[in-house]
N, C-alpha and C positions, 0 to 999 in steps of 0.2 A: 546424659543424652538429652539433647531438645528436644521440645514435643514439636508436635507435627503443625506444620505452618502457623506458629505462633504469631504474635505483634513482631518478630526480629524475626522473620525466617528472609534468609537468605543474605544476612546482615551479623555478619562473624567479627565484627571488632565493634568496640566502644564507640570510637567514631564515623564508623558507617550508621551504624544505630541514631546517632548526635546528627548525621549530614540526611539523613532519610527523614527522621521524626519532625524537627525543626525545619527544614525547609522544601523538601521535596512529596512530603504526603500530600500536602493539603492544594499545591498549586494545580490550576483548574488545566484541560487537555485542548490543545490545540490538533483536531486530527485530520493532518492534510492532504491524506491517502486512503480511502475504503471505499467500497463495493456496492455500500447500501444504498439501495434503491428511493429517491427522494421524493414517487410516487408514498410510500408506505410511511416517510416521516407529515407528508401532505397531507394524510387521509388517517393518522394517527393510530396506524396497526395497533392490531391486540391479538394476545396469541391464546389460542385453547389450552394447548398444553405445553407440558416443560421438551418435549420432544417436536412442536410446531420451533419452539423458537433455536434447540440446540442444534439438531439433526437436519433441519429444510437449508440444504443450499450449502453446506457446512462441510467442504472433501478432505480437510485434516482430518477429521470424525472419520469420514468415508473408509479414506485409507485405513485408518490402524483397522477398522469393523473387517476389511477384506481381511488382514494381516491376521486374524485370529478366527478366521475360518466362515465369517459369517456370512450368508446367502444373502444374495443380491437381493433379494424380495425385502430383507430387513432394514436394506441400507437405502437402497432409492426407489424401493419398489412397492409393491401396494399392501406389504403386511400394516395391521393395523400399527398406531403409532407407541402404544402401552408395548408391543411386543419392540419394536425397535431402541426404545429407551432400557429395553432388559437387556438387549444385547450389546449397547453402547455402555452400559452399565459393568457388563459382565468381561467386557474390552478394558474396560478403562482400568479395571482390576488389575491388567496386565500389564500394564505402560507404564511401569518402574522405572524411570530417569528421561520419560518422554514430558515435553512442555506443556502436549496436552493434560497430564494429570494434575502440574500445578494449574494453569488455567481453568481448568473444570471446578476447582475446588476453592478460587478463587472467584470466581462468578458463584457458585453456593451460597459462598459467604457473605461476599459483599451486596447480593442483590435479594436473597433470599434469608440470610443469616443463620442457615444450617454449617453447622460446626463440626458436624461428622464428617465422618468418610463414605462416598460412594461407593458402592460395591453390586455384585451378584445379589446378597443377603439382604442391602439395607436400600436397594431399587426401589422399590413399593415406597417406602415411608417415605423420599425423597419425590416421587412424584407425586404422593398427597401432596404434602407440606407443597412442594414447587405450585404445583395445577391450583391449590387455593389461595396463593398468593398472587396468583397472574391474574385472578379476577379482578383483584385490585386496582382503582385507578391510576395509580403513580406505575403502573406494569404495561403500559403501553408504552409503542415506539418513544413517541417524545417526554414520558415520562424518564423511562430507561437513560432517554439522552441527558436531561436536566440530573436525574439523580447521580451523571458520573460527571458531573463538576466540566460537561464539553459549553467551550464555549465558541469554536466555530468548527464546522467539518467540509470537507469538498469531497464530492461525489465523483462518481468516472461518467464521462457521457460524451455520444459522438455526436461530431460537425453539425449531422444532420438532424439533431433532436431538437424538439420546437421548445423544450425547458420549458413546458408545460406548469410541471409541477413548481420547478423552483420559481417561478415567477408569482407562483398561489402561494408560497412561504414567504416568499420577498412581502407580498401584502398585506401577512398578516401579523397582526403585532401582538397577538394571544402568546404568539410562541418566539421567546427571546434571541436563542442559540440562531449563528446566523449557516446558516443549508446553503455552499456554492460550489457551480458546477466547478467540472476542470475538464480540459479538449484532450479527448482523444482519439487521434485522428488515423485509428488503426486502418479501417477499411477501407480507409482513400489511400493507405503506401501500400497495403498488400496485394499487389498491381499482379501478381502470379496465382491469387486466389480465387476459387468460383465466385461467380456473382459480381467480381471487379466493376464490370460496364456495368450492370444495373445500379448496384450502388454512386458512381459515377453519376448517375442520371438524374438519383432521388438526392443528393445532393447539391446538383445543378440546380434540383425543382427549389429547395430550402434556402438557394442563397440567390434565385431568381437570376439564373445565368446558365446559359445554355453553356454546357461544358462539350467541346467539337476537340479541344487541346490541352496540352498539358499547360500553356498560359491561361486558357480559361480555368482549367483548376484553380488554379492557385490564387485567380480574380475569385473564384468562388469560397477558398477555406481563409481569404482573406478578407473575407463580409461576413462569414459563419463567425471567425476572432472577435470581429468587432462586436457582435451581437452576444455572442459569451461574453466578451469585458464588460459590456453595459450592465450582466445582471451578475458582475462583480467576479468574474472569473480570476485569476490571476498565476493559471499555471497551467500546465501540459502534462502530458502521461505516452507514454511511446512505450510500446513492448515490443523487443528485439531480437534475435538470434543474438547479435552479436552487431557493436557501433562497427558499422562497415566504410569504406572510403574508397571508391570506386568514381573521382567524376568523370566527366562526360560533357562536349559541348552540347548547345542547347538543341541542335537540330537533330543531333541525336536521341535525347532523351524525346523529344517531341515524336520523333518515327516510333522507339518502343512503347511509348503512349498510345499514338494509333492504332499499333497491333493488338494492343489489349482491348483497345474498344470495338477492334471488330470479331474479338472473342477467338483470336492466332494465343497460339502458345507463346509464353515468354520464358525466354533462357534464363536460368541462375545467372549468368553473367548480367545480364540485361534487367535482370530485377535488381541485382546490388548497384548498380549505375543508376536504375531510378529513384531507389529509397537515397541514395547517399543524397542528389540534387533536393528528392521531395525533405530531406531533414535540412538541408543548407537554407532550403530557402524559408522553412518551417520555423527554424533559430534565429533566422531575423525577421520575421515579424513577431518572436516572441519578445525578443529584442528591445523593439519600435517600441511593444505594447508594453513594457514594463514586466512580464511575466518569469515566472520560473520554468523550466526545462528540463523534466524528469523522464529518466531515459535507463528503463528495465531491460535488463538482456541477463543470457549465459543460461535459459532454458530451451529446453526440447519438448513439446508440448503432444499432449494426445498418442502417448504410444502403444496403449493396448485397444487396437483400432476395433475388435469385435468389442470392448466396451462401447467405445466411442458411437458405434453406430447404433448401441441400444439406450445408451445415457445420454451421451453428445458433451460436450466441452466441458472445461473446469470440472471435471468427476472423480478426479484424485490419480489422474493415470501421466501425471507430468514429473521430469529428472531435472535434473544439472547437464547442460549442455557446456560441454570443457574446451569448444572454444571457442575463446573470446580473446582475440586478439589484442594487444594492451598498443601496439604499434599503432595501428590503425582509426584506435579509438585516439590518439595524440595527432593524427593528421589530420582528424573531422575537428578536433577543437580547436588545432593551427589554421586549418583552411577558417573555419568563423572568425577565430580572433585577425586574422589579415583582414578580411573584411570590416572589422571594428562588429561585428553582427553577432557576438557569443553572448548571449546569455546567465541571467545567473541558473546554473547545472545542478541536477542533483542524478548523482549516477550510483547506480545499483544492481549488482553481478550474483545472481543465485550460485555460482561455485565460488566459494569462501577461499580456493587457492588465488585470488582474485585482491583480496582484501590489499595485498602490500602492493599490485600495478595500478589499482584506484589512486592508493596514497601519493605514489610517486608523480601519477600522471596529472591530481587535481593540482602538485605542487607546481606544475609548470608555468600552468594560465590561471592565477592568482594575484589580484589588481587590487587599487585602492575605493574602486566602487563600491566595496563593502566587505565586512571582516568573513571572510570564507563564502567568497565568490562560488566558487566550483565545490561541492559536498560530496562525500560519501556516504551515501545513503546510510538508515539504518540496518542490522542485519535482514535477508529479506528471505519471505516464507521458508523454507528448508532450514535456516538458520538464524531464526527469530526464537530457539531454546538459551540457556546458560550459557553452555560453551559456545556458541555461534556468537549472542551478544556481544561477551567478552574479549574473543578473539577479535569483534568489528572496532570493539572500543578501543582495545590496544594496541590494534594495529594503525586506527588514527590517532592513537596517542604517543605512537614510536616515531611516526613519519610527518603529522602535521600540528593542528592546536586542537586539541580536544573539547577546550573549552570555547571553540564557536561552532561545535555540531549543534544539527536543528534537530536532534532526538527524537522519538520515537513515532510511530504513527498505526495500526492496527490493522491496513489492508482486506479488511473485513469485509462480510456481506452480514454479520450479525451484530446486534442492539447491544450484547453482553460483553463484547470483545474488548471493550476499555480498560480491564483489569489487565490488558498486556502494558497497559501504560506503567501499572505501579508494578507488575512483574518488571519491566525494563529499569524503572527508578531503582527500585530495590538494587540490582547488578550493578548500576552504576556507581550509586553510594560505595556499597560494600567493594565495588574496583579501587575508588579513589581512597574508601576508609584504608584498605588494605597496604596501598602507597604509604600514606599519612601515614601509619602506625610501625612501618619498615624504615622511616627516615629518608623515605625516596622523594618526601613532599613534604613543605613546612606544616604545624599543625595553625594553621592562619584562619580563623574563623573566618572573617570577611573575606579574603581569595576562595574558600573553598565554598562559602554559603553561595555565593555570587558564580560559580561554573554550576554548583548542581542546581540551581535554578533557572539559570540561563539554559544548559542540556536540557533539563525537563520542563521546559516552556518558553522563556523568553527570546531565546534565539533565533526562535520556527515563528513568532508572532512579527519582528522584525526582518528577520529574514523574505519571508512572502509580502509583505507593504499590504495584506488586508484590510481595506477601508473599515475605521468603525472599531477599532480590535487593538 
């Protein structure tokens, strides 16, 4: 029997062990997807306790703590924080083949260097040892970030943010890692949602253009682009129901603009006719600008609405929305590519029945602009465990080239969450060792040294054209 998350855990043949040790430990994290707030890397957070930095903002935690009975008061609510780390403690106990138990135990290790197991029993001495090692200076925000080997990360931020912060990290040259935004231009397409017209408006104010039309929009999130690219942006973020394909001439689309700004109800029909034009036109100036094109759908968001109205958003109450059209998604990237206006895409479908229409469909619009123009995303939150991984890895490895994914990235709002990088390596290795040692794949040092490094880094550094990197 193995012991429990040794040096090989999750690294079952000789040559996963060989393709993990030698070349995929050590290479540093390019993380081009997370949550964290670039305010807290700015101002160089520190956390009181081990339940400040594990549980604040944290809704995978969230979830299992409901799943095992725990009262809302422990989980987002005002019990003190020592009681809430007992009962995350006392949960995790139970998350037998859940990712959170390897991740938890994994951030122990690597940032704290306790070797035990968390449990009910061994809670206390875990939050000594943790609480007095956060006092330490290397335990802040950008400590946290230097000591997991990141060497650039982009944050989520909209049109209308003044990038305050990143522009006080752009200045300073104390801290290496380079902190850049990416556009996401959620609440200028959710044209069906409260607040549409106001936000409309504080946007206009940000890109100093009175927005009366849907042409002024689009004069306006095409001066917001340009002033993201100046402080080095070089990508997009769209969260979706599902890529839809509804167009619409333009006069049209300009009249259900109207209606929204005079605060009329707009039709589901008349909303998927605006997002389809608002994403046409959005892919080509991502285009123009050199950017990348990342495009989340196949979730249903906020469905236990008496939480929602006492927690509010991301509180751990989101599924798998099952459908996602794969047709539809092939006619939004036909209508760009006729235009010449497609983008390099990275696309990513929370229901993993998903996995082999990506395959198919990135195969179609696939050009010599660069080795894997259109990507499938990595597995994404619901399916960022073992089997979710492996199932993304091999279904881009039956249907396309596995060896030009731009691997992994952490989608995170926490300092700690880079151990899913070497969680992900590990799967990989141990996928390709596995091949290799069945005769399914030559045993080639040089081919094999050169994809798990390129998966675990080099790809995503190339892939994005980040200045400087």
């Amino acid at each position: 029997m193995k012991k429990f998350m040794d040096e090989d855990f999750l690294l079952s043949t000789e040559t996963a062990r060989r393709l993990y040790h030698d070349y995929a430990e050590k290479l540093p994290i390019l993380d081009y997807h997370c949550h964290i707030r670039p305010q807290e890397i700015a101002e160089d957070k520190r956390f009181d306790n081990l339940a400040q930095i594990w549980l604040g903002g944290d809704h995978y935690k969230w979830r299992q703590m409901r799943s095992n009975g725990v009262e809302e008061r422990c989980i987002t609510g005002d019990a003190p924080d020592r009681e809430k780390f007992q009962k995350w403690a006392e949960t995790l106990e139970r998350a037998i083949g859940n990712p959170l138990y390897h991740w938890s135990h994994l951030e122990l290790r690597r940032y704290f260097g306790y070797q035990g197991v968390l449990n009910a029993r061994t809670a206390q001495d875990v939050w000594d040892l943790c609480n007095e090692k956060l006092q330490g200076e290397e335990f802040s925000a950008r400590g946290l970030i230097r000591a997991s080997h990141v060497s650039l990360l982009c944050t989520t931020d909209d049109p209308a943010d003044d990038l305050r912060w990143h522009r006080l990290l752009r200045e300073d040259k104390s801290f290496e890692v380079q902190v850049l935004p990416a556009f996401r231009p959620e609440k200028a397409m959710n044209i069906a949602a409260p607040g549409f017209a106001e936000y409309v408006s504080r946007l206009g104010a940000a890109a100093d253009v009175g927005v009366q039309s849907f042409a002024g929009l689009k004069t306006a999130l095409s001066r917001r682009m340009e002033f993201f690219h100046e402080l080095g942006c070089r990508e997009s973020d769209h969260s979706l129901d599902y890529v839809m394909y509804e167009p619409a001439a333009d006069a049209e689309i300009e009249a259900i603009f109207a209606k929204a700004l005079r605060g009329e109800a707009v039709s589901y029909g008349e909303e998927l006719k605006y997002k389809t034009a608002f994403l046409l036109f959005a892919a080509g100036e991502y285009r123009r600008l050199g950017w990348v094109m990342q495009l989340h759908y196949g979730v249903k968001r906020d469905n236990n609405r008496r939480l929602f109205c006492t927690v509010g958003a991301d509180a751990g109450i989101d599924c798998i929305n099952d459908y996602t059209p794969s047709a539809s998604l092939a006619e939004f990237l036909n209508a760009l590519n006729e235009r010449e206006a497609l983008p390099r895409t990275i696309l990513y479908s929370l229901n993993p029945a998903d996995n082999a229409a990506i395959g198919t469909v990135i195969g179609c619009f696939q050009d010599s602009e660069c080795a894997g123009k259109l990507q499938q995303g990595s597995a994404w939150w619901f399916n960022d465990h073992k089997q979710g991984i492996t199932e993304q890895l091999t279904s881009l490895a039956n249907l396309g080239l596995l060896g030009n994914f731009i691997g992994m990235l952490t989608d995170s709002r926490s300092f700690l969450s880079y151990t899913r990088h070497e969680y992900f390596r590990r799967i990989l290795c141990d996928l390709i060792g596995g091949w290799v040692e069945n005769g399914e794949y030559p045993d080639d040092e040089e081919a094999l040294s050169a994809i798990v490094q390129d998966v675990s880094y080099r790809n995503a550094v190339r892939y994005f054209r980040f200045l400087g990197i």
